[in-house]
MIKE-258460 format. One line per 4 residues: number of its first residue (from 1); for each residue x negated, y negated, z of C-alpha. Coordinates in pm, 1 decimal, m for minus. Layout:
% MIKE-258460
NUM	X,Y,Z; ...
END
This chain:
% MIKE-258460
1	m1176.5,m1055.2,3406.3; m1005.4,m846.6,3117.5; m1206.7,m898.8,2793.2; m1074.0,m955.4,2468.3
5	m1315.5,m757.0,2282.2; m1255.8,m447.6,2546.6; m897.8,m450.8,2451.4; m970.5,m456.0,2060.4
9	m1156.7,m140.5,2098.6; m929.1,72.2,2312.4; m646.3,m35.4,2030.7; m867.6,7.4,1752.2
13	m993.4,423.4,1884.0; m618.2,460.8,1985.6; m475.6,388.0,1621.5; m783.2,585.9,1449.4
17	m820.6,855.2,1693.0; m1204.0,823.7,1760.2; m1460.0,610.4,1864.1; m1638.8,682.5,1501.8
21	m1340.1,571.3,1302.1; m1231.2,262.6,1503.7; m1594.7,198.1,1516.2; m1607.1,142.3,1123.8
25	m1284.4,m13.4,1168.3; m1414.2,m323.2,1395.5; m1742.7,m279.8,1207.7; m1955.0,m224.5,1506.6
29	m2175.4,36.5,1638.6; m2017.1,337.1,1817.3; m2266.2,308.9,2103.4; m2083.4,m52.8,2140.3
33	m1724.1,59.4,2087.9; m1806.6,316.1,2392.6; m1901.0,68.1,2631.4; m1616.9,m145.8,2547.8
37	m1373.3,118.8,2645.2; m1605.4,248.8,2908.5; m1572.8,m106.5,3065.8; m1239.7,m176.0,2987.5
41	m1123.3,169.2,3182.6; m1344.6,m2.7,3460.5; m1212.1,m340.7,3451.7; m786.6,m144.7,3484.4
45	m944.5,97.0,3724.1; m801.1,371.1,3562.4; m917.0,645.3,3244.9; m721.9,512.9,2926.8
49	m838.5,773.8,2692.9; m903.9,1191.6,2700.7; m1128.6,1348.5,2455.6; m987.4,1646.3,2312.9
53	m1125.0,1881.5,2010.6; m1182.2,1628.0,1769.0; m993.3,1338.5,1892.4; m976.5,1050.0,2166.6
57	m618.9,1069.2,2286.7; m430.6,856.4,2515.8; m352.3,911.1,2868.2; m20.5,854.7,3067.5
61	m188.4,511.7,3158.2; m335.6,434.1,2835.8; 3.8,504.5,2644.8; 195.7,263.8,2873.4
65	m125.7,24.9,2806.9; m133.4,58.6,2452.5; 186.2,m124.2,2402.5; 83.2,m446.7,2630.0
69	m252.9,m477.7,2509.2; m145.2,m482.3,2109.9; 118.1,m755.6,2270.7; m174.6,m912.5,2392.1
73	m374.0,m883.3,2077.7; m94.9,m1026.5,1873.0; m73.0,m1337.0,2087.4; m415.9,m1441.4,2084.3
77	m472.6,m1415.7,1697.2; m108.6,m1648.6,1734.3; m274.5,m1861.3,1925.2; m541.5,m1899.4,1682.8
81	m369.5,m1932.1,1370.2; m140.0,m2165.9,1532.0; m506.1,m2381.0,1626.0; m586.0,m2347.8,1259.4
85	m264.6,m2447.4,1127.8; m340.1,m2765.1,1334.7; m616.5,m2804.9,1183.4; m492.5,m2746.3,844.6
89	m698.8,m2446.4,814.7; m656.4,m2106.1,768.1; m862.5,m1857.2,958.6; m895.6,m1530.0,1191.8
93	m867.6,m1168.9,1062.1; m595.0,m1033.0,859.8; m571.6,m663.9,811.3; m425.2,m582.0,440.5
97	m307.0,m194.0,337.2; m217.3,m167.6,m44.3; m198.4,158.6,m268.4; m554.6,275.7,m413.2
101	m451.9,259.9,m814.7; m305.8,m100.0,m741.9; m577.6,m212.7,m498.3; m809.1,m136.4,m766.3
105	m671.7,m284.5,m1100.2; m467.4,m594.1,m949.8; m536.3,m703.9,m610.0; m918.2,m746.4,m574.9
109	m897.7,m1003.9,m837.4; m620.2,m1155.4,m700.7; m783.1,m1168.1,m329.5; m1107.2,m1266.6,m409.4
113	m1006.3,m1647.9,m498.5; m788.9,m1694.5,m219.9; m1085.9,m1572.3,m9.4; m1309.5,m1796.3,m168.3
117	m1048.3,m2095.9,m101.7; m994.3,m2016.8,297.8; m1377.7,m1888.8,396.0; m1229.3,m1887.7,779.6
121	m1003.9,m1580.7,685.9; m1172.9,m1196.4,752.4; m974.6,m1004.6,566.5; m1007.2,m607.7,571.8
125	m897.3,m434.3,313.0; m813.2,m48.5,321.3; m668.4,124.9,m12.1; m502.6,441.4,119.4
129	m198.1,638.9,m95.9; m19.6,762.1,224.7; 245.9,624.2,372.3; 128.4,355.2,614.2
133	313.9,243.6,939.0; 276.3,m116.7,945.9; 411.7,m143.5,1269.8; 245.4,165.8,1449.6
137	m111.0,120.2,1300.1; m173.8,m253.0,1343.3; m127.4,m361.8,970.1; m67.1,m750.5,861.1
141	27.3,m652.1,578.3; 96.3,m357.7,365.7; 167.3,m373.7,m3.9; 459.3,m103.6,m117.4
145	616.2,m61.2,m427.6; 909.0,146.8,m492.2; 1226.4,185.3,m232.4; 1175.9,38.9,106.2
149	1355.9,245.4,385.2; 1187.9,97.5,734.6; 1420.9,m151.5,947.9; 1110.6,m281.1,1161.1
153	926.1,m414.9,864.9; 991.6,m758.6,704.3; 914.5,m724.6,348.2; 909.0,m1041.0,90.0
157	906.8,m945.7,m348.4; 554.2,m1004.6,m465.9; 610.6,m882.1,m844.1; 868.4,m657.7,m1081.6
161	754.2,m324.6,m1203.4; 906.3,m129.3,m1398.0; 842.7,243.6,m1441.6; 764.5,384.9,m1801.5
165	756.3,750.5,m1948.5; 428.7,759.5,m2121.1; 255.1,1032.7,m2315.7; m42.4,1041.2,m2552.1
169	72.0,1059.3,m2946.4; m146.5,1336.1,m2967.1; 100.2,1523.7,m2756.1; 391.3,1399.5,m2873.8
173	266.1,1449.6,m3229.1; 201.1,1853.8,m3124.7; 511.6,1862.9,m2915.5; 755.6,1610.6,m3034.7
177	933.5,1359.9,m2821.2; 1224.1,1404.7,m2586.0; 1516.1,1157.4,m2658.7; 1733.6,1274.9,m2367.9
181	1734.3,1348.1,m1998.0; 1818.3,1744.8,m2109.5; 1491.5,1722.0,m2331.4; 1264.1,1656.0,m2080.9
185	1315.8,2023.4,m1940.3; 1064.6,2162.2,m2258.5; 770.0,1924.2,m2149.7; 470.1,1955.7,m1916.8
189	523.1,1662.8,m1645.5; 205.5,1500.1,m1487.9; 337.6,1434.0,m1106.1; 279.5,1226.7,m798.8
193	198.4,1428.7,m503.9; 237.0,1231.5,m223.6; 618.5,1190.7,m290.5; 953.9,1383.9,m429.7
197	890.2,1526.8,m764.8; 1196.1,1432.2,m877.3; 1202.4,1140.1,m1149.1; 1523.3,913.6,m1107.4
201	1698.0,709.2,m1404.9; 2007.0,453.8,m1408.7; 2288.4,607.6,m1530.2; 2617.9,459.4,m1655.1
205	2777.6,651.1,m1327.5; 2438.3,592.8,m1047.9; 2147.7,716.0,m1064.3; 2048.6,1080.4,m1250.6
209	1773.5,1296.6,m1089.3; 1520.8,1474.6,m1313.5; 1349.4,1766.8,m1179.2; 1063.7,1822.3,m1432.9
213	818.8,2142.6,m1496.6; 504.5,2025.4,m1339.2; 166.2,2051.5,m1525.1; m12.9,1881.0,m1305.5
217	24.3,1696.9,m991.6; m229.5,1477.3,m818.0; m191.8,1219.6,m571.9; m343.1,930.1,m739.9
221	m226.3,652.4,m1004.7; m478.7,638.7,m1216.2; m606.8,1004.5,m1224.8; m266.0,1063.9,m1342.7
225	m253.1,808.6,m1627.5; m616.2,978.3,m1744.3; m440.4,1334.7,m1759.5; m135.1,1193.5,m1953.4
229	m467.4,969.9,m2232.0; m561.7,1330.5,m2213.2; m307.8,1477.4,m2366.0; m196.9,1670.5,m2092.0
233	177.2,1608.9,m2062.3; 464.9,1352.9,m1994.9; 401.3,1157.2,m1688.4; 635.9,829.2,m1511.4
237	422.8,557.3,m1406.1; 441.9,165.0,m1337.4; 358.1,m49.6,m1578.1; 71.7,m222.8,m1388.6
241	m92.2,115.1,m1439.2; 0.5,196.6,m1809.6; 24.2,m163.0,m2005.0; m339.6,m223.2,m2130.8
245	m286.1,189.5,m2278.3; 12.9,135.3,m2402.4; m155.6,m198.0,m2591.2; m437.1,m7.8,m2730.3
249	m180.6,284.6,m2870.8; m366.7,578.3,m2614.0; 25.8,583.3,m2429.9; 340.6,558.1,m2617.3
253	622.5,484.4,m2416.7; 933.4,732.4,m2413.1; 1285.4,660.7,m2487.2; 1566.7,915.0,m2330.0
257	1859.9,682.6,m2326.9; 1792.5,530.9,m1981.3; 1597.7,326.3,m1801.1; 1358.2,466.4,m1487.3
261	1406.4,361.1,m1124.7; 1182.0,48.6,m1116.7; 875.9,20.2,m907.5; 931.6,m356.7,m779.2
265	605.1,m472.9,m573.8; 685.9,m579.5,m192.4; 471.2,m742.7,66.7; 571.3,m582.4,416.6
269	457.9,m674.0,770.8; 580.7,m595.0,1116.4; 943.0,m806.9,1146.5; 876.5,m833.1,1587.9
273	529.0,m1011.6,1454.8; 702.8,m1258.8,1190.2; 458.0,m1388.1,901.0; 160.8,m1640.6,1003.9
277	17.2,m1934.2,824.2; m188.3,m1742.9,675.4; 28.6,m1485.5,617.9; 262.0,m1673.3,418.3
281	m9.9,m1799.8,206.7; m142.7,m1516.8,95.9; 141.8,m1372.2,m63.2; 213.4,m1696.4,m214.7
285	m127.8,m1678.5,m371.8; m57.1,m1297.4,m460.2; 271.5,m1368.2,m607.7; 170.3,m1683.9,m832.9
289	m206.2,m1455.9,m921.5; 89.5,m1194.6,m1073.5; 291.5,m1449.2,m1233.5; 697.6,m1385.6,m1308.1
293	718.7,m1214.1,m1517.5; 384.2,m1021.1,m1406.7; 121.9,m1037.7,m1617.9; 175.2,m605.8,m1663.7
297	514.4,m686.8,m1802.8; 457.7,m933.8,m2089.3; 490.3,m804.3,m2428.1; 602.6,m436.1,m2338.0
301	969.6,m328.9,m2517.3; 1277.8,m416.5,m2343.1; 1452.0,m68.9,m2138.2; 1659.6,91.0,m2279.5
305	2041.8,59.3,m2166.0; 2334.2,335.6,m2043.5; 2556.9,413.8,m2247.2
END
């Protein structure tokens, strides 16, 4: 008889690529993730996975598997929530990506109540800055802010962000402040890696695209707010990563005429999966914890309009 637990290891090394990665994903021994698999290929008479240089990869067989064993992943943990919500519970694993800078400063403490108030719920948490596929990697969730471009996903507003230009006075004071979008072209910027380096604004006529001289580009939030404390240049960030600077005076916020392309927060998750019980009430927990307006947004100046 196929086992559950056989099938939730050949998913998890086929979405990490190894045995040692899906290994700390199920948090389980490697020795027992390989004899999972090992049995599994026994149980479907047939080899599932290849080992290549570095990586387990699928085979013909285990490709055409993959998709009916996530199907049959997706219905059991159904069937379970749908038990719980019976039982006016809320339980089973939920698997939760959100951006590192964000992770860190906002959604641990807005997790760990809700986690305290439904003890049936095993969450896992993973704070990664790339891009992740919801869909393809077997998220629950993924927190995004910014645009939101993929047609599988369903995606519900958690919180408002908007996006600030920010530099420390002691810059400003040694190289002045820019009050136009033309200004902007005789500063050091501070930029995001991971994405376009091109910072966007609301113009009377559509959106205006900036392409700044970069000082410095890194691929992390926070790392880039502590280069722009530093004195090290302009930099455009959200204002769930700048308010409590820009409160103490170590940011000033920049005024060129228009407002920056907003950051709004979205929960996403897999539209062919729909959102579970437990699903649902987490990001109504995440979206009161934020409050509307979000707590980051209180007290900051209003933007500035096109003219």
């Amino acid at each position: 008889m196929l086992k559950l637990d056989g099938v939730a290891a050949f998913v998890a090394v086929a979405e990490a690529g190894s045995i040692t990665a899906a290994a700390r994903r199920l948090g389980l021994a490697k020795s027992v993730v390989s004899e999972r698999l090992a049995e599994l290929e026994r149980m479907v008479g047939a080899r599932l996975m290849q080992r290549t240089t570095r990586r387990q990869a699928l085979t013909e067989t285990g490709a055409t598997f993959l998709v009916r064993a996530r199907r049959l992943l997706d219905e059991a943990e159904a069937a379970l929530a749908e038990i719980a919500e019976q039982g006016h519970a809320l339980a089973g694993p939920l698997r939760v990506s959100a951006p590192v800078s964000f992770g860190t400063l906002h959604l641990g403490r807005a997790l760990y109540p809700f986690l305290a108030a439904h003890p049936g719920i095993a969450l896992q948490l993973e704070l990664d800055d790339r891009f992740v596929d919801a869909a393809a990697e077997g998220y629950d969730l993924v927190i995004r802010h910014g645009r939101l471009q993929d047609g599988r996903l369903g995606a519900r507003l958690l919180a408002e962000s908007r996006r600030l230009l920010v530099a420390a006075p002691a810059y400003l004071d040694a190289h002045g402040a820019p009050d136009s979008l033309a200004g902007l072209a005789a500063h050091r910027a501070i930029l995001y890696a991971n994405r376009e380096t091109d910072w966007r604004f609301a113009g009377p006529d559509g959106a205006v695209a900036v392409r700044p001289r970069a000082g410095l580009r890194v691929n992390n939030g926070v790392m880039m707010r502590g280069a722009a404390v530093a004195g090290l240049g302009l930099t455009l960030l959200p204002t769930f990563l700048v308010h409590e600077e820009l409160a103490a005076g170590t940011l000033r916020a920049i005024d060129v005429g228009l407002e920056a392309e907003g950051a709004a927060l979205h929960a996403t998750y897999p539209r062919a999966r729909g959102a579970s019980a437990k699903l649902r009430a987490l990001i109504a927990h995440l979206r009161a914890a934020f409050g509307t307006p979000p707590y980051w947004e209180r007290g900051l100046p209003p933007p500035p309009r096109a003219g």
